[in-house]
N, C-alpha and C positions, 0 to 999 in steps of 0.2 A: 515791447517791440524788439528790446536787445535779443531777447528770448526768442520771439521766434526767427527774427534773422540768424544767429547762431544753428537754430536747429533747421533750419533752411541748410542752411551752408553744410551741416552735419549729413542731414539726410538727404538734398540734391544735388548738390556739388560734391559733396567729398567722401558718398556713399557708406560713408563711418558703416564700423558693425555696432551691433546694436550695445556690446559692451562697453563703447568709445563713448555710445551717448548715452548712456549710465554715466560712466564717469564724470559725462563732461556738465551736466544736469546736479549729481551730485558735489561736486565742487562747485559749481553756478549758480544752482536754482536754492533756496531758502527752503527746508522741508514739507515749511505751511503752505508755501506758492503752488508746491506742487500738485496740491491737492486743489484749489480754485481753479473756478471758472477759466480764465485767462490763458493760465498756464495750459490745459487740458484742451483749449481750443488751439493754441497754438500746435501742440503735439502733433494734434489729429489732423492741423492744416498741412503740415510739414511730412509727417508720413504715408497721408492719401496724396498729397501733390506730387512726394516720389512716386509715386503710383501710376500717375499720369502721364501718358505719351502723346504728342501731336504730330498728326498726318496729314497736311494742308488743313482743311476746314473741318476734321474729324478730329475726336479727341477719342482715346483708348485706356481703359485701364487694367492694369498688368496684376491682376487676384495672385500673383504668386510674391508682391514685394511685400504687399499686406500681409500677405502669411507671414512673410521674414522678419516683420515687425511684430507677431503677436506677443511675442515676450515684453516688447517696450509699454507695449497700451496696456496689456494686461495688468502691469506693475502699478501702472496709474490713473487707469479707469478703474480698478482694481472691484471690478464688479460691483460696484455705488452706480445706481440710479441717476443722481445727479450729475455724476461724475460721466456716464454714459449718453445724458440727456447735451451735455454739454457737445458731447464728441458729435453727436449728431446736428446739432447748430452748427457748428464747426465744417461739416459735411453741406449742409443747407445753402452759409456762406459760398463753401468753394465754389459749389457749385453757380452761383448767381452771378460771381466774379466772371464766372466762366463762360456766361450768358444759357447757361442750360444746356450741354451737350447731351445729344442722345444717349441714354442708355447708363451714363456714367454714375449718379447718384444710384440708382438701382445696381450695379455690379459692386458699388460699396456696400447697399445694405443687405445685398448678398452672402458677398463673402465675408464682413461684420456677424452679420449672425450665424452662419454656417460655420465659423471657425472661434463661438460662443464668445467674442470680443464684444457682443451689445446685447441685450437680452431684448425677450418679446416687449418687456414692460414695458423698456426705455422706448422703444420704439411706438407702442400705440400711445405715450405716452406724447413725443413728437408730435403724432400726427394727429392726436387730441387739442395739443396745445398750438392756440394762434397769436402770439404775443407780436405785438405789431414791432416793435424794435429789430425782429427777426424778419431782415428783407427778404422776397422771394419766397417765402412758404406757398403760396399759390399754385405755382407753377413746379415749386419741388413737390409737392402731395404730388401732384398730378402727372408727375413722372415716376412715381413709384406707385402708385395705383395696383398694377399688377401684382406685386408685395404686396402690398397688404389685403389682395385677394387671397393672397396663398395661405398667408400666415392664417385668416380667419378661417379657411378649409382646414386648415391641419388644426388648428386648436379644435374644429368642429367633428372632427374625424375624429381626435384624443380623445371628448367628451363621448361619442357614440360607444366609443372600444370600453370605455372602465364603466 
């Protein structure tokens, strides 16, 4: 909780650059933590929620703060599966908190994969797994639906070309 209130405060309020919260993670966070579940949901709560704007009853997310962080995620999603599976729960969460805004979980796993921060696995891997602890899976599948039409077209396209 201290953790992610701190990287709260780091990444919405005080805009840190991404070198501040290096530092401030590395003085803070315990090497091992970093790597856990926990730690890795917090990250991704913390730098998708900078991400997030609200417009009266609309919510927006700005694909270009995500970019600004891919240095942070990358370091500690650091291309692990699990570590990836987590960021995505993490995503799931927000969004539920959020009561399911249009569009917004899908503009994460957009620009998540587009900018190679989650790989294909992690993701069918998501939407394979229904572990009931993970509130709102339901209704988050079925807002990215679209995604995971596309992704299975282009895996199917890959397979046609080789």
């Amino acid at each position: 909780e201290n953790v992610q209130r701190e990287l709260n405060h780091l990444l919405l309020e005080g805009k840190a650059t991404n070198e501040a919260v290096f530092d401030w993670i590395d003085a803070n966070v315990d090497d091992t933590r970093t790597t856990e579940g926990p730690f890795i949901r917090a990250l991704m709560t913390s730098v998708c929620s900078s991400a997030i704007s609200e417009a009266g009853d609309k919510y927006k997310v700005d694909a270009e703060v995500i970019k600004s962080r891919i240095a942070l995620l990358q370091r500690y999603l650091d291309h692990k599966a699990e570590h990836e599976l987590q960021a995505l729960y993490a995503l799931q969460a927000l969004v539920h908190k959020l009561e399911h805004p249009s569009d917004v979980l899908r503009t994460f796993f957009d620009t998540l994969y587009d900018e190679d921060i989650i790989s294909e696995d992690a993701f069918n891997q998501w939407d394979q797994n229904d572990d009931p602890a993970e509130a709102g899976k339901g209704v988050a599948r079925s807002s990215v639906v679209q995604f995971f039409n596309w992704l299975r077209e282009a895996e199917e396209d890959s397979q046609e070309d080789s």
